[in-house]
Every structure is written in structure tokens, then in C-alpha cells.
TORKOL-4160 file (C-alpha; in steps of 0.2 Angstrom, whole numbers, padded with zeros to 4 digits, m for minus):
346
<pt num="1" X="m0353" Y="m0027" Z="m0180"/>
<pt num="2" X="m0360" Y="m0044" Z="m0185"/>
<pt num="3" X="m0354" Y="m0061" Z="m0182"/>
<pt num="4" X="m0356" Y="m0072" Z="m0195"/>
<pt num="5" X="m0355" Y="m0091" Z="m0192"/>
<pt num="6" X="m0355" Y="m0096" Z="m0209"/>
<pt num="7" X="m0340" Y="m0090" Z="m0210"/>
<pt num="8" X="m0332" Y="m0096" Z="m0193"/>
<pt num="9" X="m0333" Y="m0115" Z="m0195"/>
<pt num="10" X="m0349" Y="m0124" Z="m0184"/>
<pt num="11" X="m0364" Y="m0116" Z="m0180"/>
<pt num="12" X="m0370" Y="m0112" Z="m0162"/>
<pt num="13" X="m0387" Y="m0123" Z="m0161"/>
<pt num="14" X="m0401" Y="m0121" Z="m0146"/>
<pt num="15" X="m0402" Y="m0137" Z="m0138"/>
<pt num="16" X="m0409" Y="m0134" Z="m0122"/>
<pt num="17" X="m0418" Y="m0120" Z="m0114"/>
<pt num="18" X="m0426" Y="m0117" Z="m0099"/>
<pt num="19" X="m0429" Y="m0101" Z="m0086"/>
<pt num="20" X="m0435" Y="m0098" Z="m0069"/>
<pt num="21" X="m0441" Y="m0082" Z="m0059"/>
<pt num="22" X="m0442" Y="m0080" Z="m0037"/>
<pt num="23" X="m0459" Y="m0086" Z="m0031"/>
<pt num="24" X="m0462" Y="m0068" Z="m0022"/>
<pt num="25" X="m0474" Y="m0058" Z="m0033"/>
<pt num="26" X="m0475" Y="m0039" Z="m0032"/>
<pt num="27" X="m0491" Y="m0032" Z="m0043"/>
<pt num="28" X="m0494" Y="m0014" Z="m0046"/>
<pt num="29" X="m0507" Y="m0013" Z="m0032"/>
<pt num="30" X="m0491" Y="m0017" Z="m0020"/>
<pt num="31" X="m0480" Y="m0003" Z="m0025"/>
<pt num="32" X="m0494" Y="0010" Z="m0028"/>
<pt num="33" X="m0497" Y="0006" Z="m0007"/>
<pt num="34" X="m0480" Y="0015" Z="m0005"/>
<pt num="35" X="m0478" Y="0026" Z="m0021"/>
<pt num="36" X="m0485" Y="0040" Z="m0027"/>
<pt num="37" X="m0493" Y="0032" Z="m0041"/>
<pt num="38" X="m0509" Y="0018" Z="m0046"/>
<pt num="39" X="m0509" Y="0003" Z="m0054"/>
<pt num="40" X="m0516" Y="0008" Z="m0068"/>
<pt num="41" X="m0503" Y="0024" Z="m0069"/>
<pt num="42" X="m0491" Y="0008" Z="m0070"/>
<pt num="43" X="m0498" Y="m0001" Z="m0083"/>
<pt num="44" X="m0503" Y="0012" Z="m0095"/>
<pt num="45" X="m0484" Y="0017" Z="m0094"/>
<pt num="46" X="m0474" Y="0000" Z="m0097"/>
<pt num="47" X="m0487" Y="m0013" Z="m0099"/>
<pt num="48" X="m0481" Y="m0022" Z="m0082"/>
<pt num="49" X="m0494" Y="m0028" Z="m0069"/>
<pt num="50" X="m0483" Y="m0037" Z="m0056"/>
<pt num="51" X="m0465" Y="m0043" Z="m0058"/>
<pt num="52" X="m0455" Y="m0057" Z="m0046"/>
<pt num="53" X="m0443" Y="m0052" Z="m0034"/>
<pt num="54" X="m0430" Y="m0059" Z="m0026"/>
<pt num="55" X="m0432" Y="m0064" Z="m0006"/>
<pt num="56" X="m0421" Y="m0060" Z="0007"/>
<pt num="57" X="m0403" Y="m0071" Z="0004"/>
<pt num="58" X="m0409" Y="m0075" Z="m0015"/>
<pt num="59" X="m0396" Y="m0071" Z="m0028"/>
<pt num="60" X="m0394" Y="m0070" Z="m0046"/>
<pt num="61" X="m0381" Y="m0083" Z="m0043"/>
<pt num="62" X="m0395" Y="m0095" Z="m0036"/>
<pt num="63" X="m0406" Y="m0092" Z="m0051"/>
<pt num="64" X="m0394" Y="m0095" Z="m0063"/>
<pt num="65" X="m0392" Y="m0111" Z="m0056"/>
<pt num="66" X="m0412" Y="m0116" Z="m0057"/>
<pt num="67" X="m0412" Y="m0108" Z="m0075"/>
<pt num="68" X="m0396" Y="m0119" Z="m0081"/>
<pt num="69" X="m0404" Y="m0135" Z="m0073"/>
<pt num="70" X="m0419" Y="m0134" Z="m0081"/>
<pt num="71" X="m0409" Y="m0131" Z="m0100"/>
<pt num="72" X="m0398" Y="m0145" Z="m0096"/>
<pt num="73" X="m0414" Y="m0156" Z="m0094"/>
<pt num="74" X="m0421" Y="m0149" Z="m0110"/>
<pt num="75" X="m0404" Y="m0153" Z="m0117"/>
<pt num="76" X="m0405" Y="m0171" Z="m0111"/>
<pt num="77" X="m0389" Y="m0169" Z="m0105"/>
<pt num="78" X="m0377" Y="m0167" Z="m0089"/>
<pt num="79" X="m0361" Y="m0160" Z="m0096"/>
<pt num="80" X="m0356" Y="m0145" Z="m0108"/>
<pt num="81" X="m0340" Y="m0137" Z="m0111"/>
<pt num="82" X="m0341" Y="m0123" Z="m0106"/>
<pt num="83" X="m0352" Y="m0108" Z="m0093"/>
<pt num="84" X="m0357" Y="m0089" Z="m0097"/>
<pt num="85" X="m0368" Y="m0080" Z="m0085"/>
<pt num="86" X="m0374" Y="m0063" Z="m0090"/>
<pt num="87" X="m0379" Y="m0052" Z="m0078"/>
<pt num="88" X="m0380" Y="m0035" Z="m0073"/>
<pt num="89" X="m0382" Y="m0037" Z="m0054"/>
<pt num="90" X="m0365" Y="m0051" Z="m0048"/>
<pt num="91" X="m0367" Y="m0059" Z="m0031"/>
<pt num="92" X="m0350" Y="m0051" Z="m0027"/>
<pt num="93" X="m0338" Y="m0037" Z="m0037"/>
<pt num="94" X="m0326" Y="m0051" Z="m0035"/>
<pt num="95" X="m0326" Y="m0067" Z="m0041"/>
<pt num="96" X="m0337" Y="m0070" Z="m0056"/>
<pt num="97" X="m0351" Y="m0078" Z="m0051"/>
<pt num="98" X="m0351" Y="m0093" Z="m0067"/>
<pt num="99" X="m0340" Y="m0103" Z="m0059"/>
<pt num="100" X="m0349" Y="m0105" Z="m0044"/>
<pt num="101" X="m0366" Y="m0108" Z="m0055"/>
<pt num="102" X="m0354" Y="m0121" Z="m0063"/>
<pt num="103" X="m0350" Y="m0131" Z="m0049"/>
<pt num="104" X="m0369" Y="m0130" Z="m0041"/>
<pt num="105" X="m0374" Y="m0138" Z="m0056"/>
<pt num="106" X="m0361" Y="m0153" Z="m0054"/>
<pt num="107" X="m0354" Y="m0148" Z="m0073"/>
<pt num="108" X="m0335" Y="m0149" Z="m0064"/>
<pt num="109" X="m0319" Y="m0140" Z="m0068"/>
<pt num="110" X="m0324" Y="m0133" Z="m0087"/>
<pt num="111" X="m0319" Y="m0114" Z="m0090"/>
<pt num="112" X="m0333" Y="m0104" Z="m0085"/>
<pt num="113" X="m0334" Y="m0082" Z="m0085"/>
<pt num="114" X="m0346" Y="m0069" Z="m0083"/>
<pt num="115" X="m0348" Y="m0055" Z="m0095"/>
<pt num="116" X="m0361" Y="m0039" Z="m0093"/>
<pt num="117" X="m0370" Y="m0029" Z="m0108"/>
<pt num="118" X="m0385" Y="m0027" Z="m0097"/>
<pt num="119" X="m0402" Y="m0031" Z="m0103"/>
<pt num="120" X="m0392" Y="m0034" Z="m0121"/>
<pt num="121" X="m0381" Y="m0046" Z="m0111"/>
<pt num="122" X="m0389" Y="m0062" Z="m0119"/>
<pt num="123" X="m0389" Y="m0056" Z="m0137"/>
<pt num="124" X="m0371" Y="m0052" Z="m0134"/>
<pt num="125" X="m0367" Y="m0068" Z="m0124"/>
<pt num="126" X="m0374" Y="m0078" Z="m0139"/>
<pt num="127" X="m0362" Y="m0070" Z="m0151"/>
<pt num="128" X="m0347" Y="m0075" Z="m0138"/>
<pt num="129" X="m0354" Y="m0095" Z="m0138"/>
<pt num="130" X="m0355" Y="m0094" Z="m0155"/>
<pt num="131" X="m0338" Y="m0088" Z="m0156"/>
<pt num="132" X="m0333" Y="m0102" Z="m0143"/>
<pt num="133" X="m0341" Y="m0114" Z="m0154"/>
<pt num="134" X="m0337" Y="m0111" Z="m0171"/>
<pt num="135" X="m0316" Y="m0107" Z="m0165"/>
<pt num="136" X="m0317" Y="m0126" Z="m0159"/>
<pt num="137" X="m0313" Y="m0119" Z="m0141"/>
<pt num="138" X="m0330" Y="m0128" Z="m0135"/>
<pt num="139" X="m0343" Y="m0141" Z="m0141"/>
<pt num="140" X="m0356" Y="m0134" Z="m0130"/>
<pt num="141" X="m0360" Y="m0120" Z="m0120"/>
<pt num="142" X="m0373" Y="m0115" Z="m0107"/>
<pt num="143" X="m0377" Y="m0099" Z="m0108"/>
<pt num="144" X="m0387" Y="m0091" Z="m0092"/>
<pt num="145" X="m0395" Y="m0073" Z="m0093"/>
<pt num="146" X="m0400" Y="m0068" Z="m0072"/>
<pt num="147" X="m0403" Y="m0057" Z="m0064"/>
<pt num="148" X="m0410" Y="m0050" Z="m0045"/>
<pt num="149" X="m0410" Y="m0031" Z="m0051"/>
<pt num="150" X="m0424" Y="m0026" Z="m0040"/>
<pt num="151" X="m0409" Y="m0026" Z="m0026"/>
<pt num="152" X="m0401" Y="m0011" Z="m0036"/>
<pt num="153" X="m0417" Y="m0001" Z="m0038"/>
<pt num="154" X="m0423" Y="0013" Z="m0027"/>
<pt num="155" X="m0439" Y="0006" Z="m0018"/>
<pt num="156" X="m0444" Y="0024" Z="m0016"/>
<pt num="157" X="m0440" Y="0030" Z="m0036"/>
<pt num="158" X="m0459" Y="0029" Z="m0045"/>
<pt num="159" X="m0446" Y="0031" Z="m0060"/>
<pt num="160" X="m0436" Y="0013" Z="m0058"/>
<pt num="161" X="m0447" Y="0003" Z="m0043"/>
<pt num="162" X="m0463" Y="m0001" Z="m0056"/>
<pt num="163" X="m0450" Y="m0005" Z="m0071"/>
<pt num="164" X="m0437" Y="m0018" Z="m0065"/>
<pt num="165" X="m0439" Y="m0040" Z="m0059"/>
<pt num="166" X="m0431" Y="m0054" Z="m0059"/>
<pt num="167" X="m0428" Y="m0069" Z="m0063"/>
<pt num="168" X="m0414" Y="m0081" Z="m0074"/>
<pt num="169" X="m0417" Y="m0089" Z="m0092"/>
<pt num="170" X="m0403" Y="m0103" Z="m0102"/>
<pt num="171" X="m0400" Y="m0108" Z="m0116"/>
<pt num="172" X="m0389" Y="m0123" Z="m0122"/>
<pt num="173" X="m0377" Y="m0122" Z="m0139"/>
<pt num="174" X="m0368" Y="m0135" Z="m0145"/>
<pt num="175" X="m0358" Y="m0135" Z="m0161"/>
<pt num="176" X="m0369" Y="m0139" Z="m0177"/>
<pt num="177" X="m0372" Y="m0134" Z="m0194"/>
<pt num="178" X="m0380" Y="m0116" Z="m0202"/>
<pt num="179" X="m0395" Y="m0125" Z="m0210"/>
<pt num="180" X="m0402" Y="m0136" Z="m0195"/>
<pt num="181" X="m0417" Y="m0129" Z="m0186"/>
<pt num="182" X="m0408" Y="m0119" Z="m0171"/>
<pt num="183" X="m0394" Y="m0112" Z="m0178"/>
<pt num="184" X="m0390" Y="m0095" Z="m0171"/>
<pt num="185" X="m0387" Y="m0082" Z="m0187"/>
<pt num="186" X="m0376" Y="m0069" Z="m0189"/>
<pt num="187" X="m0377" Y="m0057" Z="m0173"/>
<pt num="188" X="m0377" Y="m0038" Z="m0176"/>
<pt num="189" X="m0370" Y="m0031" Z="m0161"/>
<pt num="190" X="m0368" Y="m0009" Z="m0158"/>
<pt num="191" X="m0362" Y="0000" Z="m0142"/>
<pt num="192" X="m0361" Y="0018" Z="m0138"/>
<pt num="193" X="m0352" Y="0024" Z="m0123"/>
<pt num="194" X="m0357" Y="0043" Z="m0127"/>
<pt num="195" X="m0373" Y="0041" Z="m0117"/>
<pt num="196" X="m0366" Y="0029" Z="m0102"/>
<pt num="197" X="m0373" Y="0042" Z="m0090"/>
<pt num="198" X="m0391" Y="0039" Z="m0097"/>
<pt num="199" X="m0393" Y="0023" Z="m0088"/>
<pt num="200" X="m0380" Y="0020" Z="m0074"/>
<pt num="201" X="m0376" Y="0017" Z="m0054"/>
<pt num="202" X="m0365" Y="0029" Z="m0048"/>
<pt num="203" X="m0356" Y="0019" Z="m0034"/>
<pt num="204" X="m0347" Y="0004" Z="m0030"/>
<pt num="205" X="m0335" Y="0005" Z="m0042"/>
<pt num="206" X="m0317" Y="0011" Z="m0046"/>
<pt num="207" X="m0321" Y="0028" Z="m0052"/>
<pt num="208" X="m0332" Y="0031" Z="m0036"/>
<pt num="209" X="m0319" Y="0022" Z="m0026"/>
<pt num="210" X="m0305" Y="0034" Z="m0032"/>
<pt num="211" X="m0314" Y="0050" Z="m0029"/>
<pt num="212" X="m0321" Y="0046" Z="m0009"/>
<pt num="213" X="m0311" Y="0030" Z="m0005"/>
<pt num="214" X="m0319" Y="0018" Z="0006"/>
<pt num="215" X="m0330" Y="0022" Z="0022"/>
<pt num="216" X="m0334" Y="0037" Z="0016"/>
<pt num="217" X="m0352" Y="0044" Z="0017"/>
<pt num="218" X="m0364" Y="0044" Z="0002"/>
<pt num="219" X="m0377" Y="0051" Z="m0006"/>
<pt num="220" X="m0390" Y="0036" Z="m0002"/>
<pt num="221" X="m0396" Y="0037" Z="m0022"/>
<pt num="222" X="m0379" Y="0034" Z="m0029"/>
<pt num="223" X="m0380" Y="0016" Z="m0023"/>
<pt num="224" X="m0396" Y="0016" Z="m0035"/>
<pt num="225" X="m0399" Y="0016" Z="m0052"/>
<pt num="226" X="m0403" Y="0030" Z="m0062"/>
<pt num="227" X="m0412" Y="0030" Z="m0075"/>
<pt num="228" X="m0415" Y="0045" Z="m0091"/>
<pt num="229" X="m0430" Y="0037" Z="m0097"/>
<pt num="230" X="m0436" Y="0048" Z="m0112"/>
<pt num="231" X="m0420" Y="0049" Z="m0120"/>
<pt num="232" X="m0417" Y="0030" Z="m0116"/>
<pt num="233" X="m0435" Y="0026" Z="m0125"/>
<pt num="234" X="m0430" Y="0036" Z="m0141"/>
<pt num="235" X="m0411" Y="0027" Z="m0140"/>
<pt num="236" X="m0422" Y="0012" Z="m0138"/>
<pt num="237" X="m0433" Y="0011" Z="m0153"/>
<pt num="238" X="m0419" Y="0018" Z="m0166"/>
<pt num="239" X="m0406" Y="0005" Z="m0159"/>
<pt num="240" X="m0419" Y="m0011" Z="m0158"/>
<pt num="241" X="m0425" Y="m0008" Z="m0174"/>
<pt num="242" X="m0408" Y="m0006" Z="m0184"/>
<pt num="243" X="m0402" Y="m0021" Z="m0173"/>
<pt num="244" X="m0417" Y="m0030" Z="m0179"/>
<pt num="245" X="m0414" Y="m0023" Z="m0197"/>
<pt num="246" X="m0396" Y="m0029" Z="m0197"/>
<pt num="247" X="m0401" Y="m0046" Z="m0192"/>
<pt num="248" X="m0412" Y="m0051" Z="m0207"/>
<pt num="249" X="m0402" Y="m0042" Z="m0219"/>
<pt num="250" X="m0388" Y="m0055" Z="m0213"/>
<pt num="251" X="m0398" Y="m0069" Z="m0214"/>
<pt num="252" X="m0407" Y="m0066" Z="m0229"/>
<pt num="253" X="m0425" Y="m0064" Z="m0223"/>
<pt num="254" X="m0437" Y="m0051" Z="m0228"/>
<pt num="255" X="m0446" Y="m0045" Z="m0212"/>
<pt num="256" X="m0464" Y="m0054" Z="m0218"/>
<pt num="257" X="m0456" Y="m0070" Z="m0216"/>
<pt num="258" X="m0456" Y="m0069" Z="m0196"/>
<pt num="259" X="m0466" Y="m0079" Z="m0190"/>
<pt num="260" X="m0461" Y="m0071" Z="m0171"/>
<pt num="261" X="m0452" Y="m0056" Z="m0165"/>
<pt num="262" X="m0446" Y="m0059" Z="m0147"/>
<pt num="263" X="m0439" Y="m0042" Z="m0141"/>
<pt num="264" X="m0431" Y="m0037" Z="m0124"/>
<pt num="265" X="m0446" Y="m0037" Z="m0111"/>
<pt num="266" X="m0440" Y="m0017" Z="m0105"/>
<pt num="267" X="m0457" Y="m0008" Z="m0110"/>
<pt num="268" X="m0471" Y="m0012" Z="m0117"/>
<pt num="269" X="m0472" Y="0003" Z="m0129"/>
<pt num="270" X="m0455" Y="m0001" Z="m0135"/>
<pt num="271" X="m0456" Y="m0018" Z="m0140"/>
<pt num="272" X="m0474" Y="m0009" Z="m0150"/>
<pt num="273" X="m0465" Y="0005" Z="m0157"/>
<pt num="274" X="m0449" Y="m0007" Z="m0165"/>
<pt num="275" X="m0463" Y="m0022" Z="m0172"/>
<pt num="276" X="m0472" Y="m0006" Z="m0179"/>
<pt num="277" X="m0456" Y="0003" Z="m0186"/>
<pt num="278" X="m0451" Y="m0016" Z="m0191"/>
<pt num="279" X="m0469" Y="m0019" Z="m0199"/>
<pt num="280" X="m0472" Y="m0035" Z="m0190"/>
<pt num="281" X="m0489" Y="m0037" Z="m0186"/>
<pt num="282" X="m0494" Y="m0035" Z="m0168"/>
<pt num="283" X="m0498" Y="m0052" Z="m0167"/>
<pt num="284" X="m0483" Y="m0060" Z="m0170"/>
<pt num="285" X="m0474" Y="m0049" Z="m0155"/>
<pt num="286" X="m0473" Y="m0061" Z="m0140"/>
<pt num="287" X="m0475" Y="m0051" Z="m0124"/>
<pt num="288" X="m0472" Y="m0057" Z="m0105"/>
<pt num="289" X="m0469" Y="m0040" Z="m0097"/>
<pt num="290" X="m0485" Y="m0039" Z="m0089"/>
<pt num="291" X="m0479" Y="m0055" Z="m0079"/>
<pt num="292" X="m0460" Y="m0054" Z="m0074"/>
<pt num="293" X="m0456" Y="m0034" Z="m0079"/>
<pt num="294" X="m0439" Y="m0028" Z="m0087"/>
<pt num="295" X="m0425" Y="m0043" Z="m0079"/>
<pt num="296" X="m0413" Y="m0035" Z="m0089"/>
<pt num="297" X="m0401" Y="m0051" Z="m0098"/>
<pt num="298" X="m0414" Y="m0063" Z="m0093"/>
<pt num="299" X="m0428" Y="m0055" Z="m0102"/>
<pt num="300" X="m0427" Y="m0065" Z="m0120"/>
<pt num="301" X="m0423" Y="m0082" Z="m0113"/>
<pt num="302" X="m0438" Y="m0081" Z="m0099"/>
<pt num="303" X="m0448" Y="m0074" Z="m0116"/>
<pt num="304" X="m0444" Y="m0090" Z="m0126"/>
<pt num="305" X="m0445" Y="m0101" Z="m0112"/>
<pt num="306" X="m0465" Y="m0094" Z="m0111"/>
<pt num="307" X="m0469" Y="m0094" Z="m0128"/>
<pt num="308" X="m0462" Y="m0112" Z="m0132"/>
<pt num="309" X="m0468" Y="m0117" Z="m0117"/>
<pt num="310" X="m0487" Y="m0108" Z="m0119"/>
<pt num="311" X="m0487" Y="m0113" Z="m0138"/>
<pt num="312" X="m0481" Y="m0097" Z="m0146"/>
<pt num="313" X="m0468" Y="m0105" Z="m0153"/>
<pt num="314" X="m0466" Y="m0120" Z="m0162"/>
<pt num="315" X="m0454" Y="m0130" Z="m0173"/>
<pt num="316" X="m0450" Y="m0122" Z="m0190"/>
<pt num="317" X="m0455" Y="m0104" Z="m0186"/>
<pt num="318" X="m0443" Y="m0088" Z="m0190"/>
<pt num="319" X="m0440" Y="m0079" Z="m0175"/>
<pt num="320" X="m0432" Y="m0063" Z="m0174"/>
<pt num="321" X="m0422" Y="m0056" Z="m0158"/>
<pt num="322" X="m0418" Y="m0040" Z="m0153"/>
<pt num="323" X="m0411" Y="m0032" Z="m0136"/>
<pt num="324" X="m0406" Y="m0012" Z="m0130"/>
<pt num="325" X="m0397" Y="m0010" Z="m0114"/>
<pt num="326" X="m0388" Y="0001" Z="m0104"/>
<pt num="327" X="m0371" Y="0004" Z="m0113"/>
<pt num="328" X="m0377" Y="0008" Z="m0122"/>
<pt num="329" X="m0377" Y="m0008" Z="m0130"/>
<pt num="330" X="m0390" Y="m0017" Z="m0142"/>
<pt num="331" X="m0391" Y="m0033" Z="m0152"/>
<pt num="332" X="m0402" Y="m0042" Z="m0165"/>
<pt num="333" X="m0402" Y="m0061" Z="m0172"/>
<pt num="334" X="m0412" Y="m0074" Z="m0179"/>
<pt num="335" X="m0416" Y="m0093" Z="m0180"/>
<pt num="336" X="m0426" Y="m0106" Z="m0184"/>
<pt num="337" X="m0433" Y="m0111" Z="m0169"/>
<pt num="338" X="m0430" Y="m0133" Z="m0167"/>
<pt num="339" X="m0441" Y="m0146" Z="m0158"/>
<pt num="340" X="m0436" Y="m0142" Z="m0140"/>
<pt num="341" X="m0446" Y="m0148" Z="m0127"/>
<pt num="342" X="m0445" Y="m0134" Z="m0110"/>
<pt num="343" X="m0455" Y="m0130" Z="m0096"/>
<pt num="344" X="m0466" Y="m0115" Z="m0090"/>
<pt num="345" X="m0454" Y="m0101" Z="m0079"/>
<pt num="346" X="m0469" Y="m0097" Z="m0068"/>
């Protein structure tokens, strides 16, 4: 599926962008203390060397409010129309946690909801602000990615512990047209609910709830992720790269005309394999996973906010974004990225 906003009315444009991550660092030489694993082990398997976590009483919700404020700034504004939070890891089941972010960041009574496509949850968030936007339903839009994942990964699984961080990255969208510098292009969007057991949590849900009830003693690991990584790494590469594929095609762009291919920050030889596939050159893939890890829907926007913020992107270059998640689902758009001025996450 693609959204195309040429053919919806006014374009989604970035106006504001900003991210934030926990203070608390974990390296590899941390987890290696209580795994059985070494740093290097780590490293040489996903291209992480520490991540941030959460501390005790931090939430997704409280990130997503540092990310917002700082892409309101970058905005130069104090009001939008309109709150998404993607995430993977709520404050509560019950209720969404975007209002909540709305009303800590003074925006008042505007319509705010959650949705979750895990780590492709800000690929597919964009398409639903541009949706907003080009239905006239909003002017603008702030759209948060968060997430404190760590809380739902097994300290004591090698498999998930070394792979997972978090932290919260926004955007802000407000209704523009298709040719201006920061116009989100059409967005090709893919699920596949044939492999939804590849990368789940068991419990906590209604399914579980309907088999045991509530009180009930369980298996400690359902609580957990799990996690099939080889499967998930070929899934990976095959739905990044036609995602990616998809998203030039719409736009009209041959693939040596990226100037920047920011992908979803889940594994290090993932983000190689799809540039590779892609033919992008090596250095024209922006990488952060060594810093912050895999924080699932808050992956791109912490990645933009580092490369604009570091130099790595700057006015007028192509940049090509691609996302897989658990789902599965997967995503790819593009843009031209405008003058924005943000600050460093870390």
C-alpha cells in the first residue's frame, strides 16, 4: 500500500524535530558482567556498544514529552492540532498514553491517540499525519516515536538483553505543499500477520487473559519478548529493501540520487545488507546503533535528530527512510530534508 499526498490535498511537511534518550547508560562490558557473552561477542553481532535505559519510575510517557518539547522548539511553536504517540511498550493497557503527553506539554484539549506497528510505528504514523493533514482534519501534527522497551526484555536472555534501548524522537508536520523542502512523499507501507509469532510477548493481553484468567501463575518468560532472530533478519532485509524500493519508485527518484538512507537502528548488519541490496554506498547510511541500540518506533526520529544535529544532514539532501518491525510490518518514504534547526539526543 502507498499513500500518496499528491493526490490527497496538502502535504505533511517537517517543521520541527527533536529527540531525547534516559541519561542511564548500559555498555556491553555491563551486560557481558551478567551474561554469558563479551563485549566484543556484542558488537560483532549487531553493531551496538551501550544503549540508554530507562531508570526506575521512567516511562515512555515521560520521554515522549521531552522528545515533543524539544520538536515544538524546533518548530517555533506552542500549539499543533493534533498528538500521535507510537510505541510498542504503553504506560498502561488502558488509557493511551498521547493524551497524557498532550496535556504535560500544555498543547490543551486537541484529539490525541496512540497507535503501534512497533519499530515501523513512525513510518506508519507518518502516513496517518499525512492522512490527517491532507483530509483537512488537522494543520499540524506532532508525531512522537517512545519507547522504554528495555522494561519488556529479559535481563537474563543473551538473545534480546544486548539488542533493545530506549529513548523518544518527534517530529512536527504541518500542512504544506509537495514541492517545498520537507514534504513527506508517498509512503509504502506492508504487514504480514503470517509470522506474528516471530517476534511477540505472550502475555498481558486478551488472548492470554482468555486462556488463564487473571491471578493465574505464569511461565515468567511469557511476560518477555521473544524473539526468532534469523528468520526475522532475512524478513528484515527482503521487506526494508522493497519498502525502500517502493518509496523511490513513488517519488520519482533513482536510488543514486540519495544523498542519505536513514534506516531503522535494529542491527547493524541489516541496515548493511538493505544500503548493499539498495546499492547505496556505505557512506551515505547514517548509523547510531552503536549509541542508543534498537528503540523500536523511536529509532528514525533519534537517527535524524543525530545526523542534522551532528552534520549529516543538511538542507536540500534526498533522504530515504525505511523501517521492519514486528508485525510484521514495514515502511519506506522519502524527503527533502528543509533548514531545521534541532539539538543533539545525547
Amino acid at each position: 500500500m502507498t499513500v500518496r499526498p499528491e493526490n490527497r490535498g496538502p502535504a505533511a511537511v517537517l517543521a520541527g524535530l527533536g529527540a531525547y534518550v534516559p541519561p542511564k547508560t548500559v555498555t556491553n562490558a555491563d551486560l557481558s558482567a551478567h551474561l554469558d557473552t563479551s563485549p566484543d561477542w556484542i558488537t560483532s553481532r549487531t553493531g551496538i556498544e551501550e544503549r540508554h535505559v530507562v531508570s526506575a519510575g521512567e516511562s515512555s510517557v515521560d520521554l515522549a514529552v521531552e522528545a515533543g518539547s524539544r520538536a515544538l522548539k524546533s518548530a517555533g511553536t506552542g500549539t499543533v492540532d493534533m498528538v500521535v504517540l507510537a510505541t510498542t511498550s504503553p504506560d498502561r493497557l488502558c488509557p493511551a498514553g498521547a493524551p497524557e503527553v498532550a496535556h504535560r506539554l500544555g498543547l490543551g484539549i486537541v484529539p490525541a491517540f496512540d497507535l503501534t506497528s512497533a519499530c515501523s510505528g513512525f513510518l506508519f504514523g507518518l502516513a496517518t499525519a499525512q492522512g490527517l493533514i491532507a483530509s483537512g482534519t488537522a494543520e499540524s501534527v506532532l508525531l512522537v516515536g517512545a519507547e522504554a522497551f528495555t522494561t519488556f526484555v529479559d535481563p537474563a536472555d543473551r538473545g534480546t538483553a544486548v539488542i533493545f534501548g530506549d529513548g523518544a524522537g518527534a517530529v512536527v508536520l504541518r500542512a504544506g505543499s509537495t514541492d517545498e523542502p520537507g514534504a513527506i512523499g508517498p509512503v509504502s507501507l506492508g504487514t504480514d500477520g503470517s509470522h506474528a509469532d516471530l517476534l511477540h510477548i505472550p502475555s498481558g493481553g486478551s488472548r492470554q487473559r482468555s486462556v488463564t484468567g487473571l491471578g493465574q501463575r505464569l511461565e515468567v518468560s511469557s511476560w518477555y519478548l521473544q524473539m526468532a532472530g534469523r528468520t526475522l533478519f532475512q524478513q528484515a532485509v527482503a521487506r526494508m529493501t522493497e519498502a525502500s524500493r517502493s518509496a523511490l519508485e513513488q517519488a520519482g527518484w533513482p536510488v543514486a540520487t540519495v544523498d542519505r538512507f536513514v534506516g531503522h537502528q535494529a542491527n547493524l548488519r541489516i541496515l548493511t545488507a538493505v544500503a548493499k541490496r539498495l546499492e547505496i554506498p556505505a557512506e551515505r547510511l547514517f548509523v547510531n546503533i552503536d549509541r542508543v541500540g534498537n528503540t523500536l518506533a523511536a529509532s528514525i526520529p533519534l537517527a535524524l535528530t543525530a545526523a542534522a544535529s551532528g552534520g549529516d544532514l543538511t538542507s536540500g539532501d534526498r533522504v530515504l527512510l525505511s523501517a521492519f518491525g514486528a508485525g510484521l510490518s514495514w515502511g519506506g518514504t522519502t524527503l527533502v530534508w528543509p533548514d531545521l534547526v534541532t539539538e543533539a539526543p545525547l
